[in-house]
C-alpha positions, 0 to 999 in steps of 0.5 A: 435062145437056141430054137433047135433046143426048143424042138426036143423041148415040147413040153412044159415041163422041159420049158419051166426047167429051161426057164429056171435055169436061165434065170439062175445064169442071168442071176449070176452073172448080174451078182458078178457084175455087182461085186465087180462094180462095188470093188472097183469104185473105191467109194462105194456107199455102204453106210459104214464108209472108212475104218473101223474099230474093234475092241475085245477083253475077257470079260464080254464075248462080243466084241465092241466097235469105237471111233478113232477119237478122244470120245471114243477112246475113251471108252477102252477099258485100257491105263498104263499097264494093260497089254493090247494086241492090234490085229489087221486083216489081209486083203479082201478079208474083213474082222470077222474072219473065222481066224481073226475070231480064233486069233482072238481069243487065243490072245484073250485066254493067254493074258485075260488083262489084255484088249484086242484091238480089230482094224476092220477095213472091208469098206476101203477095198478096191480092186483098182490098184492106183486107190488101194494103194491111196486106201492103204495110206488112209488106213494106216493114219487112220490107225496111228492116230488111234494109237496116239490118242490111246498114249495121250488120253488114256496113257498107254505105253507103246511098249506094251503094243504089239501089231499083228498084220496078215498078208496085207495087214502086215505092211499096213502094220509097217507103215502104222508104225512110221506114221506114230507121233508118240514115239516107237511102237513095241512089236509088229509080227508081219503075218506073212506079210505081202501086198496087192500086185506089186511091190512098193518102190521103196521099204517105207512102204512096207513092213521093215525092222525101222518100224518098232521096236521089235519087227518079228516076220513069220514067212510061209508062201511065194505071197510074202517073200519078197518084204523086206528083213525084220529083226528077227524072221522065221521061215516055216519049210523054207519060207515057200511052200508048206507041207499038207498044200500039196494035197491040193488038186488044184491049180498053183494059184491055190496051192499058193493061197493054203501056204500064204494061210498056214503062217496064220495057223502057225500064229494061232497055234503059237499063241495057244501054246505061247508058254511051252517054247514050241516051233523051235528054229535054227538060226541058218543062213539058208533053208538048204543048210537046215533041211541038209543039216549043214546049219550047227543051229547053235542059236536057236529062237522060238517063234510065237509071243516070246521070241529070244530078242537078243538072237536076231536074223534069220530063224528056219525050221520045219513043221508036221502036215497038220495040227499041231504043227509045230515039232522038235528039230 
């Protein structure tokens, strides 16, 4: 306590005020403390320790939480025929972000047949690297084999999948589909996708175009630039910095935080408009010949749901500052 303060601070008015404001900062940083805490020990009791489970349709606005067993699978409203979308969050997120929420009907309302499957992994992050990197693994057995049981008990085609991951999502989604059974997964979209501190020795530890069928990646920031090529991969205003970040008077840490999320507004745009072929790409050999106009662009694809599978290889163009992003070339 400084005694110098408590001289020009007589009255009791002044002390309460003195008070309250101590026990705020004392507050805090026993809050920090805590999240410290609870983030560097990766088995941190929450009452709901592990992955978990979502599913969504149509036909219920709440969404409802299952288990990765022949029980719980069970209880899918899913056959043969039925289109199901498998979204991972990134790090530090869990499925209840506003844009798991918005991605979520977005898909809901373009194909009301289909199921959304949520992989919620918040009770497994951990800021010490050595366990998230034993936790991403864990996660991603833990999915594949609810993707198995889907095929085996309730006969799910695998070409009707399609794993959407986010950021750290997008390489747990790569290593899902090395670690599937049943056979090869249909789709991945890497939502620029990335992971925590350092890159993985190798491409089975990230999200490549062994890993389905189709392996779609849409790159908008520095945080994604480094996985490795999918079939076909879109870079959005040259895969690093996007229009409208900018804006931040921030630090480059932030501006790098509002390019890594625009590739999620740019997907839930794209899913919102799937039937209207928007974000309109050139295939380029770099950002420079597009934006020079040096590209022919005589191959051109469209980045969302429905890309053109037969043009393959790198996909460039360029977007507004805002909604709605996407613009002609």
């Amino acid at each position: 306590m400084d005694y110098s303060l408590l001289k020009l601070c007589q009255s009791k008015e002044c002390m309460k005020k003195m008070n309250v404001w101590h026990i705020v900062a004392v507050s805090t940083v026993v809050a920090l403390l805590a999240v410290v805490v609870v983030k560097v020990y990766p088995s941190y009791p929450s009452g709901k320790v592990g992955v978990l489970f979502y599913y969504s349709t149509s036909v219920h606005e709440d969404r409802k939480e299952f288990r990765a067993t022949e029980e719980g699978v069970a209880l899918l409203p899913v056959g043969p025929h039925t289109p199901i979308f498998i979204v991972i969050h990134g790090y530090t997120e869990s499925s209840i972000r506003p844009w798991v929420v918005s991605l979520t009907n977005a898909l809901l309302a373009h194909d009301t047949k289909s199921v959304v499957i949520l992989v919620d992994y918040w009770d497994l992050l951990t800021i010490s690297r050595p366990y998230m990197m034993i936790n991403v693994r864990n996660i991603a057995n833990i999915t594949a084999s609810m993707i198995d049981l889907l095929v085996v008990e309730k006969g799910v085609k695998l070409t009707n999948i399609h794993v959407m991951g986010f950021s750290l999502g997008g390489r747990i989604g790569g290593l899902v589909g090395d670690r599937i059974q049943t056979g090869t997964i249909g789709r991945i979209t890497g939502i620029d996708a990335s992971y925590p501190w350092l890159p993985p020795k190798t491409k089975d530890e990230f999200l490549d175009a062994g890993d389905a069928s189709l392996v779609v990646n849409i790159r908008t920031s520095f945080i994604g630039s480094y996985s490795p090529p999918g079939h076909i991969d879109f870079y959005a205003n040259g895969g690093l910095s996007q229009p409208g970040c900018d804006d931040w008077f921030l630090p480059n840490q932030a501006h790098q935080v509002c390019n890594h999320y625009r590739s999620v507004a740019l997907m839930i745009e794209a899913v919102k408009h799937a039937d209207d072929r928007v974000f309109p790409a050139c295939g380029c050999p770099d950002w420079e010949s597009f934006k020079n106009h040096t590209c022919d662009c005589q191959t051109v694809n469209n980045f969302g749901l429905y890309p053109n599978t037969s043009a393959l290889g790198k996909f460039y163009f360029s977007t507004n500052s805002e909604p709605p992003y996407s613009r002609p070339l």
